[in-house]
VONU-552358 format. One record per atom (N, C-alpha, C): residue in three letters; atom name; x, y, z. Coordinates in nm, 2 decimals. Atoms other than C-alpha are relative to their C-alpha. Example, Ala and Ser with C-alpha at 12.3 -4.5 7.8 and 13.67 -1.06 7.14 Angstrom:
! residues 2
('ALA'; 'N'; (0.09; -0.12; 0.00))
('ALA'; 'CA'; (1.23; -0.45; 0.78))
('ALA'; 'C'; (0.09; 0.12; 0.00))
('SER'; 'N'; (-0.09; -0.11; 0.00))
('SER'; 'CA'; (1.37; -0.11; 0.71))
('SER'; 'C'; (-0.08; 0.11; 0.08))
END
This chain:
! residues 89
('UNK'; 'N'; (-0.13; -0.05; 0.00))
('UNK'; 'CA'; (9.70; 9.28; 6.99))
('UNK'; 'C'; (0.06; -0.01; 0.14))
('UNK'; 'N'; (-0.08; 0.02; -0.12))
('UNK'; 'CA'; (9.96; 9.17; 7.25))
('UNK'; 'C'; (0.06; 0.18; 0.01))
('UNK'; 'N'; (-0.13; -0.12; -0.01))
('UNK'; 'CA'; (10.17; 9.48; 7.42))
('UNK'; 'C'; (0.03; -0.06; 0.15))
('UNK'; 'N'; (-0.09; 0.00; -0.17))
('UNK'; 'CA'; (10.40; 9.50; 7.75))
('UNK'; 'C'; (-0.02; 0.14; 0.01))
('UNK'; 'N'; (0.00; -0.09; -0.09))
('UNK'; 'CA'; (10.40; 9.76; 8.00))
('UNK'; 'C'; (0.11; -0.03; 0.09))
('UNK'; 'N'; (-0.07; 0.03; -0.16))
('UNK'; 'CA'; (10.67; 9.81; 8.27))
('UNK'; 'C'; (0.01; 0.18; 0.05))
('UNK'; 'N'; (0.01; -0.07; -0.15))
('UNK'; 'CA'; (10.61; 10.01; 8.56))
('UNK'; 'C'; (0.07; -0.02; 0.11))
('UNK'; 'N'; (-0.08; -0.01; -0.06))
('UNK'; 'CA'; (10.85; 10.13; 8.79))
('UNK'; 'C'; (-0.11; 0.07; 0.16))
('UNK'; 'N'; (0.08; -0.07; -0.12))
('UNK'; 'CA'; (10.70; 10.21; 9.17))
('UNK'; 'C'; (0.12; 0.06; 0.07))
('UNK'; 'N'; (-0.05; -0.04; -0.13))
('UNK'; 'CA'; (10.91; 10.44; 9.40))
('UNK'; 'C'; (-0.03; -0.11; 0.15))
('UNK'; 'N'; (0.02; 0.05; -0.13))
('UNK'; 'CA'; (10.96; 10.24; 9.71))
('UNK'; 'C'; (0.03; 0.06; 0.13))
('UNK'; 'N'; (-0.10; -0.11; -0.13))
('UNK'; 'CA'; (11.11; 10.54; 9.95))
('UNK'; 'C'; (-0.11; 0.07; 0.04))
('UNK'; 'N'; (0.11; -0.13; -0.04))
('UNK'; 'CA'; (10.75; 10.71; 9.95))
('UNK'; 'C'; (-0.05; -0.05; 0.11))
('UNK'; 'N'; (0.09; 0.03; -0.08))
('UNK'; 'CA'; (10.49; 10.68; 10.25))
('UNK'; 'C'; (-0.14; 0.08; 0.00))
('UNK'; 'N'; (0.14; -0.04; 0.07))
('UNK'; 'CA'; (10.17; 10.67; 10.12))
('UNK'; 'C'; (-0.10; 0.04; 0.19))
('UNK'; 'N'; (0.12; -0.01; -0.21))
('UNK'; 'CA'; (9.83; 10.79; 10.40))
('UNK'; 'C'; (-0.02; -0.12; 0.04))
('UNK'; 'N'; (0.00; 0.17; -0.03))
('UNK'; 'CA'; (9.76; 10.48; 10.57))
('UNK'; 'C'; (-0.16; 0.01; -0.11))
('UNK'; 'N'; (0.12; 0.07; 0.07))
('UNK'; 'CA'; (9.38; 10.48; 10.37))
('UNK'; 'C'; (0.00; -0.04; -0.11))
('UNK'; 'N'; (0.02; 0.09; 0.03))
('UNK'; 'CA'; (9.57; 10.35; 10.11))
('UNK'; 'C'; (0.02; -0.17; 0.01))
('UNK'; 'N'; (0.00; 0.15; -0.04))
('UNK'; 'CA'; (9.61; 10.04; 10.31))
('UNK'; 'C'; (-0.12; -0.06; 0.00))
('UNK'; 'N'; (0.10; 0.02; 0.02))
('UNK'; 'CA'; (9.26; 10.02; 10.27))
('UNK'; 'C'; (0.00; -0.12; -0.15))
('UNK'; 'N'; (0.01; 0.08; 0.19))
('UNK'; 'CA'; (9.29; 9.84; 9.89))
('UNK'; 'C'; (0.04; -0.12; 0.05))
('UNK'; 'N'; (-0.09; 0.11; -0.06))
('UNK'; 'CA'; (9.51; 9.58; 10.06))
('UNK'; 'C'; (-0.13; -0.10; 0.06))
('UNK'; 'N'; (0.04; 0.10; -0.05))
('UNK'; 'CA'; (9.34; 9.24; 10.13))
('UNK'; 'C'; (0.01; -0.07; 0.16))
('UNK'; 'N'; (0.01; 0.07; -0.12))
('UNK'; 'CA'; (9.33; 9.06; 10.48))
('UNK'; 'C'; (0.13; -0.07; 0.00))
('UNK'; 'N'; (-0.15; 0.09; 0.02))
('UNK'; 'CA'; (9.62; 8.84; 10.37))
('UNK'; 'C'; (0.12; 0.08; -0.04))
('UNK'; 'N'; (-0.11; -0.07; 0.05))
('UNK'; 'CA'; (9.80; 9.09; 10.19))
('UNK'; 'C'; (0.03; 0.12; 0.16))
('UNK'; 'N'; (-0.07; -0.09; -0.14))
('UNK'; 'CA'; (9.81; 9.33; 10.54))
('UNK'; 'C'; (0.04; -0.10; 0.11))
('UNK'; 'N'; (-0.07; 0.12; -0.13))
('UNK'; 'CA'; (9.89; 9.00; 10.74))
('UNK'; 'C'; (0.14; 0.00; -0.05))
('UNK'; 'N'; (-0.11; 0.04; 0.07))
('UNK'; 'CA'; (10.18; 8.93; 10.47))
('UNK'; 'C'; (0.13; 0.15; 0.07))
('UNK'; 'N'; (-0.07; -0.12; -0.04))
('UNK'; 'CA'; (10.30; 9.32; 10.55))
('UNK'; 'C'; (0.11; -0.05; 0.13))
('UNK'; 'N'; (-0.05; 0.02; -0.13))
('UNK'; 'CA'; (10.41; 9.23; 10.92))
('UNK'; 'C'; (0.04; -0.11; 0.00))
('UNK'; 'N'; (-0.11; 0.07; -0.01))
('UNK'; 'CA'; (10.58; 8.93; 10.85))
('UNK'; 'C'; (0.12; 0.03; -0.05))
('UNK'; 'N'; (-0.16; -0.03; 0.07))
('UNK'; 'CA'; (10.87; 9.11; 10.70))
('UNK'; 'C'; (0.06; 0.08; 0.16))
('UNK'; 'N'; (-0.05; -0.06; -0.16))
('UNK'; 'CA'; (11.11; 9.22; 11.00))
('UNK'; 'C'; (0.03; 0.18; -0.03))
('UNK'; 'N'; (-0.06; -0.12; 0.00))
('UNK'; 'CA'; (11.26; 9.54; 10.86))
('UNK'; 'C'; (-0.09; 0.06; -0.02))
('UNK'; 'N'; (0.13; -0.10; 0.04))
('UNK'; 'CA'; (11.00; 9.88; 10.84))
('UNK'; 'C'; (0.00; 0.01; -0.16))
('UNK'; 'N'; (-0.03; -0.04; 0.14))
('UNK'; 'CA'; (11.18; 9.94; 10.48))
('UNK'; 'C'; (-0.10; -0.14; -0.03))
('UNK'; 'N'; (0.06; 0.17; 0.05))
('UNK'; 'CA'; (11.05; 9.55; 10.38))
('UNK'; 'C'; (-0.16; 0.00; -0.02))
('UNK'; 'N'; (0.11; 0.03; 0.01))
('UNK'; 'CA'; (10.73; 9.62; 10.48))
('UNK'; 'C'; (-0.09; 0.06; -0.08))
('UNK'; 'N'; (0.02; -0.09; 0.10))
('UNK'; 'CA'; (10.72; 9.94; 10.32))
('UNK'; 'C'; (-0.05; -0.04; -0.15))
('UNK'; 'N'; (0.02; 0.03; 0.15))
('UNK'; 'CA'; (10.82; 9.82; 9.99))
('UNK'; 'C'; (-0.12; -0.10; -0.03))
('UNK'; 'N'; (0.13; 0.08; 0.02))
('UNK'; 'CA'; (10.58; 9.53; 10.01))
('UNK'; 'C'; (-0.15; 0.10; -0.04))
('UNK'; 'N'; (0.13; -0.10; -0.02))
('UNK'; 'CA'; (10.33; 9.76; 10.11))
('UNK'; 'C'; (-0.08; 0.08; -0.22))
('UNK'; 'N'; (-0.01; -0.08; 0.10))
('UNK'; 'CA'; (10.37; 9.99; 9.83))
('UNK'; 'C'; (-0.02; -0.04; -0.13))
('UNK'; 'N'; (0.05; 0.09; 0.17))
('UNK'; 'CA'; (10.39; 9.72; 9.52))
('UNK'; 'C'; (-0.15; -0.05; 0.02))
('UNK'; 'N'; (0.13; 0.07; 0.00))
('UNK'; 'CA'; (10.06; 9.57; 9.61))
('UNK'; 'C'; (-0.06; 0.10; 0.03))
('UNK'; 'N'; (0.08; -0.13; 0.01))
('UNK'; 'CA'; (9.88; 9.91; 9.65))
('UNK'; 'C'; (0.06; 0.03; -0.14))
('UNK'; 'N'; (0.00; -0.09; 0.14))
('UNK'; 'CA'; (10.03; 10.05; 9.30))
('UNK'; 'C'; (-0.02; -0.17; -0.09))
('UNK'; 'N'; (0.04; 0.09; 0.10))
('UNK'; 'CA'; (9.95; 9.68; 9.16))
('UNK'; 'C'; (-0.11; 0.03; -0.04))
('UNK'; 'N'; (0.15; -0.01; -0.01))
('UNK'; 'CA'; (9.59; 9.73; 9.29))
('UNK'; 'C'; (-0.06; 0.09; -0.10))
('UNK'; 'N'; (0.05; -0.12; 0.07))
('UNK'; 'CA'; (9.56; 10.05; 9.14))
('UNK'; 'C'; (0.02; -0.01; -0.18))
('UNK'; 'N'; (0.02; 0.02; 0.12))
('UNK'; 'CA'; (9.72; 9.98; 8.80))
('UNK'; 'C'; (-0.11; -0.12; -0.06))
('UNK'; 'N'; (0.06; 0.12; 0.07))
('UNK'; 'CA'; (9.51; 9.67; 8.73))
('UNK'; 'C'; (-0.16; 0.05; 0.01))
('UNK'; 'N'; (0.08; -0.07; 0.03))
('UNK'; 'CA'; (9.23; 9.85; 8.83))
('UNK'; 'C'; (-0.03; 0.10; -0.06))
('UNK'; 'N'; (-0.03; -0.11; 0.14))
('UNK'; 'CA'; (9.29; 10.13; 8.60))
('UNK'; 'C'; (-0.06; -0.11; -0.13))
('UNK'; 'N'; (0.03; 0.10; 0.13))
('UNK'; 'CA'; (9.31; 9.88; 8.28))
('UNK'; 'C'; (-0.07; -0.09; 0.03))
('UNK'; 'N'; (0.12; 0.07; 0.06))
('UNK'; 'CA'; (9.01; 9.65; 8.40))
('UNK'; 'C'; (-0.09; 0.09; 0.01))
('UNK'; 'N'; (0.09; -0.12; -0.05))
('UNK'; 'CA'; (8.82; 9.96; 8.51))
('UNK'; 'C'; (-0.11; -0.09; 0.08))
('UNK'; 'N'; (0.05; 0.05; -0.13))
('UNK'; 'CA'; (8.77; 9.76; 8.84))
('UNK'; 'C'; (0.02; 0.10; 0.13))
('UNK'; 'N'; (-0.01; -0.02; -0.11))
('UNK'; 'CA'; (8.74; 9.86; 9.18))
('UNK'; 'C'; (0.13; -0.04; 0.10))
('UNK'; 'N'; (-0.15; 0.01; -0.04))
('UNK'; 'CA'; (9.14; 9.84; 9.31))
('UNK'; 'C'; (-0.04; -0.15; 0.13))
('UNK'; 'N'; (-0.02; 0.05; -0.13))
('UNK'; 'CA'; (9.00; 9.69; 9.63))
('UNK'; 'C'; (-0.07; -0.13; 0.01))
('UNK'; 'N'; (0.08; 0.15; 0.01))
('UNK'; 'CA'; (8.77; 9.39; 9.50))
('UNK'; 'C'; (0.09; -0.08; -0.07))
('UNK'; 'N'; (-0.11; 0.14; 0.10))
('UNK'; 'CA'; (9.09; 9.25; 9.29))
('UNK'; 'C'; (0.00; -0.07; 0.09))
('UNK'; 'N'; (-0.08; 0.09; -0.11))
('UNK'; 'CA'; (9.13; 8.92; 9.44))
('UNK'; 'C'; (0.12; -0.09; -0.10))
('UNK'; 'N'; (-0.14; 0.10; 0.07))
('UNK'; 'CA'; (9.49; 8.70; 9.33))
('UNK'; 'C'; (-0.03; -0.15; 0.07))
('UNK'; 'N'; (-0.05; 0.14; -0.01))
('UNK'; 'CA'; (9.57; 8.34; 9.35))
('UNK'; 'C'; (0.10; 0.00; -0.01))
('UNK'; 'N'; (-0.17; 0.03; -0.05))
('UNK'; 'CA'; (9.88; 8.22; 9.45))
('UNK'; 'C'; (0.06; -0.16; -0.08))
('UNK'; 'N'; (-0.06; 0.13; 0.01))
('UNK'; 'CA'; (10.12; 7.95; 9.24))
('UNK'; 'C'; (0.03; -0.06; 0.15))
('UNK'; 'N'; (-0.08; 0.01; -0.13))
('UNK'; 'CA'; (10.30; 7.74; 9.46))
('UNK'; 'C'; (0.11; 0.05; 0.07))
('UNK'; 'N'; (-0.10; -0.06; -0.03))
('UNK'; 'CA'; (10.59; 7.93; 9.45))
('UNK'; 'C'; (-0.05; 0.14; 0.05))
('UNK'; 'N'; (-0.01; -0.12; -0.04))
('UNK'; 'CA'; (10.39; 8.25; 9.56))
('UNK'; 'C'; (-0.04; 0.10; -0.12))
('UNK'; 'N'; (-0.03; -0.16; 0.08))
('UNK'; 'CA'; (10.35; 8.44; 9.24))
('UNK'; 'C'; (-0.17; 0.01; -0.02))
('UNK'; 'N'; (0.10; -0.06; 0.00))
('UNK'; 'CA'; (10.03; 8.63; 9.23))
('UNK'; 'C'; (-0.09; -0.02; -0.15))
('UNK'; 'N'; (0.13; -0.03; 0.06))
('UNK'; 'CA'; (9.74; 8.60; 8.96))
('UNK'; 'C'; (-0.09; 0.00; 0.01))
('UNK'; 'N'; (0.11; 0.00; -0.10))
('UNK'; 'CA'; (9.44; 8.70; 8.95))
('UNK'; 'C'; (-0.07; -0.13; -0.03))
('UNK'; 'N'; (0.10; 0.12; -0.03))
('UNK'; 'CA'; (9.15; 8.49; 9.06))
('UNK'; 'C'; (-0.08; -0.01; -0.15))
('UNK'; 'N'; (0.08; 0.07; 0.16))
('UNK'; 'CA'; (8.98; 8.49; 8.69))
('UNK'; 'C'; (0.02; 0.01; -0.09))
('UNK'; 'N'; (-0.05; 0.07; 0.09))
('UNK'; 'CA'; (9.11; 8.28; 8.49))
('UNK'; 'C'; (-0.01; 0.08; -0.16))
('UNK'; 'N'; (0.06; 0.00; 0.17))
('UNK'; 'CA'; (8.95; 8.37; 8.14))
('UNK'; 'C'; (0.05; 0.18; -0.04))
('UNK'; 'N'; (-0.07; -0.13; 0.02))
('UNK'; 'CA'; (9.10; 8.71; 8.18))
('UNK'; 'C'; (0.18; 0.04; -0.07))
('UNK'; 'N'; (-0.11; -0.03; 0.09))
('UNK'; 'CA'; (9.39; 8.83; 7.88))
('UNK'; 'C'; (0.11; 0.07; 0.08))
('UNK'; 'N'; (-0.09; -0.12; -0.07))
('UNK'; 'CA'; (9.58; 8.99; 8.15))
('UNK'; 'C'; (0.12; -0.11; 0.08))
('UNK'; 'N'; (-0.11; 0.04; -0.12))
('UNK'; 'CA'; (9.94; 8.84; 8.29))
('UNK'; 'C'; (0.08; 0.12; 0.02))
('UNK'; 'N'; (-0.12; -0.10; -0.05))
('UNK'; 'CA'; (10.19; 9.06; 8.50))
('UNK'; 'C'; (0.09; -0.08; 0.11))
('UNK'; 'N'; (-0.12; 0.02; -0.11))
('UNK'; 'CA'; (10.50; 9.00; 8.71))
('UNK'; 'C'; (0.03; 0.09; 0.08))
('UNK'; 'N'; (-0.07; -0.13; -0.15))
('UNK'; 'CA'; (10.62; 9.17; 9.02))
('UNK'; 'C'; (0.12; -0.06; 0.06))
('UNK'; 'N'; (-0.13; -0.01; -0.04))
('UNK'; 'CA'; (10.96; 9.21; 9.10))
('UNK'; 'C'; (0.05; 0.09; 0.08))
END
């Protein structure tokens, strides 16, 4: 059985920094290329509450998710054979 989910994140919060911990090497490089604090914020913030929901529903470890990148950028994860697509906007 197919379903959808949409999840809304607050972007105005400021989470502790340990959950920047979840965040990948690439994903806290990606943070500081945005110029504005808000930018890096919100970045911040979707890719920490992605980690967490996807880890929720595969009943993974938030911080071993790893993604692959189209060419355009958009995030899936790394294994393939997995029933799971989402979008971030």
């Amino acid at each position: 059985m197919d379903f959808v989910s949409l999840w809304t994140v607050p972007t105005d919060h400021v989470l502790p920094p340990v959950y920047e911990t979840l965040l990948a090497a690439d994903e806290r490089a990606k943070v500081y290329r945005f110029h504005r604090p808000q930018d890096q914020q919100r970045y911040q913030l979707v890719r920490i509450a992605l980690r967490l929901l996807l880890g929720k529903i595969l009943e993974w470890d938030p911080q071993k998710i790893q993604f692959k990148y189209s060419a355009n950028g958009k995030p899936s994860l790394a294994i393939p054979d997995l029933p799971i697509q989402f979008n971030v906007s």
